[in-house]
Kinemage of the C-alpha trace (Angstrom):
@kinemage 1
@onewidth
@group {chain A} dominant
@subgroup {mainchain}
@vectorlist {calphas} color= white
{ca unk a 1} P -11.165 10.405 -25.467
{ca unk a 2} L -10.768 6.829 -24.292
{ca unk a 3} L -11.956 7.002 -20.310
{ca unk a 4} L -10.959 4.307 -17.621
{ca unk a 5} L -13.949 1.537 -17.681
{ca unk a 6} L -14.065 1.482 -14.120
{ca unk a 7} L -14.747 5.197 -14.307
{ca unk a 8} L -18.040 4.588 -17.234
{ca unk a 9} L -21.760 4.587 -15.660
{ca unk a 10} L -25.291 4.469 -17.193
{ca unk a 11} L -26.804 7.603 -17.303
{ca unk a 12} L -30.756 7.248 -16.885
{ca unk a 13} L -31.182 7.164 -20.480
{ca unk a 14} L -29.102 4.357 -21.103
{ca unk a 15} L -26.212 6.261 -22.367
{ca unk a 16} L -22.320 5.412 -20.794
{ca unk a 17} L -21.328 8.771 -19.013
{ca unk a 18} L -17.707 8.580 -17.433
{ca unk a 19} L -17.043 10.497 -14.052
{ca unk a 20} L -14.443 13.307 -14.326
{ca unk a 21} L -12.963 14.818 -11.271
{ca unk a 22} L -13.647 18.387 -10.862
{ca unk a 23} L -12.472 19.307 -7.491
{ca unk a 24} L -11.247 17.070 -4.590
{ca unk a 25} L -10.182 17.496 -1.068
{ca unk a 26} L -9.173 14.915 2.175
{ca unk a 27} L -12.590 14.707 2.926
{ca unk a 28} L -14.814 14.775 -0.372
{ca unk a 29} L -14.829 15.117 -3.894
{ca unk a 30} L -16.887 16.777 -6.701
{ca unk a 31} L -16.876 14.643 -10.162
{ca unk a 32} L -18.870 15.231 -12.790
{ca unk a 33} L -19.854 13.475 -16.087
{ca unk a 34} L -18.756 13.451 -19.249
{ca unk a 35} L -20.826 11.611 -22.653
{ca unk a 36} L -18.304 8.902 -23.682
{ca unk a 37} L -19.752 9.498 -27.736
{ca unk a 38} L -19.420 12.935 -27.879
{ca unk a 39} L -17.090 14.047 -24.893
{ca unk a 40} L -19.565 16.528 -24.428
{ca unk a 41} L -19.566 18.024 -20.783
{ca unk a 42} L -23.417 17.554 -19.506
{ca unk a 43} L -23.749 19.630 -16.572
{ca unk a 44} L -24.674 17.320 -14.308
{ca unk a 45} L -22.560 16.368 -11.397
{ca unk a 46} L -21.976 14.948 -8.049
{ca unk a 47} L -20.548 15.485 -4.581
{ca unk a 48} L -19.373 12.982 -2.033
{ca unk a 49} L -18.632 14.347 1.539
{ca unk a 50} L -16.847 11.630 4.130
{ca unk a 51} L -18.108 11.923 7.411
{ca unk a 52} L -15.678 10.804 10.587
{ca unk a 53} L -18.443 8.284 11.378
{ca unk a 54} L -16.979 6.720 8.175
{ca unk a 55} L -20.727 7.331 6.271
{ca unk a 56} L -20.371 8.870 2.884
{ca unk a 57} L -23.035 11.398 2.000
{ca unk a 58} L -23.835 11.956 -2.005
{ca unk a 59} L -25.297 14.492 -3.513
{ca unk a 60} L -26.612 14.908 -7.310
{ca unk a 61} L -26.700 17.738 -9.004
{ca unk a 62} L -28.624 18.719 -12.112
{ca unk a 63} L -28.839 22.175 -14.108
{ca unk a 64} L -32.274 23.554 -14.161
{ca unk a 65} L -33.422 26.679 -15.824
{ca unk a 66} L -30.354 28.188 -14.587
{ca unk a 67} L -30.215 27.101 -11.568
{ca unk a 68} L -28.785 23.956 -10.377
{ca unk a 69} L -31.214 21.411 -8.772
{ca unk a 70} L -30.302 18.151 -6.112
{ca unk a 71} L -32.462 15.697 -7.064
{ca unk a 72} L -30.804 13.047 -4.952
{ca unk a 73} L -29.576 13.196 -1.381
{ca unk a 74} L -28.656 10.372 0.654
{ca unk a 75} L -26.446 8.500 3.731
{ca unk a 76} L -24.776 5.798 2.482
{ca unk a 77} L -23.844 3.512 5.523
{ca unk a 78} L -21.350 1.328 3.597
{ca unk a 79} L -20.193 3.722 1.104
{ca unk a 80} L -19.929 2.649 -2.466
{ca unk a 81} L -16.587 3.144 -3.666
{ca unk a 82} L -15.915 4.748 -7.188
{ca unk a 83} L -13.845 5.170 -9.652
{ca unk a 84} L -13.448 8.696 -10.850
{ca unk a 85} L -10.915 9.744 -14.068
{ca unk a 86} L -8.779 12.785 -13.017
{ca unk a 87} L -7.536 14.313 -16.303
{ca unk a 88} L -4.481 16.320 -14.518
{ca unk a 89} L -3.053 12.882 -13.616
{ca unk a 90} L -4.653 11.027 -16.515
{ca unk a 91} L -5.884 8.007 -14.547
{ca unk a 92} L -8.089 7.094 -12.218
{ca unk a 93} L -8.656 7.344 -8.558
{ca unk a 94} L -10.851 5.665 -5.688
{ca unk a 95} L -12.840 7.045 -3.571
């Protein structure tokens, strides 16, 4: 499947992931990531609440041993904006 480029990252092994919307709401969004190569699912994923103070909090998720694992957690004053594919409308969104 051919994803957005706007929607491909860099995984931490050098490999281009693309984030795939999972779930969304008003107020945050759960996206998770998808090998370009293979369009193999890889269990990771990530969650972006929006505060009313306008600060974006992100969380990243990771399986482990069955279990799932946040191995990041942070504030992000200026929030980063993303682009994030959403298959039911078959384009991307920002967020």
């Amino acid at each position: 499947m051919d994803y957005p480029e706007e929607t491909l990252a860099t995984g931490a092994r050098g490999k281009r992931e693309a984030r795939v919307l999972k779930s969304r709401g008003q107020d945050f969004v759960v996206y998770g990531y998808v090998d370009v190569e293979t369009g193999k699912t890889l269990g990771k994923y990530s969650i972006l609440l929006k505060g009313a103070d306008g600060k974006t909090e992100h969380l990243f998720i990771v399986p482990a041993g069955g279990k799932e694992l946040v191995v990041k957690h942070e504030t992000e004053e200026r929030p980063v904006e993303r682009a994030i594919y959403d298959p039911g409308a078959k384009k991307a969104f920002r967020f």
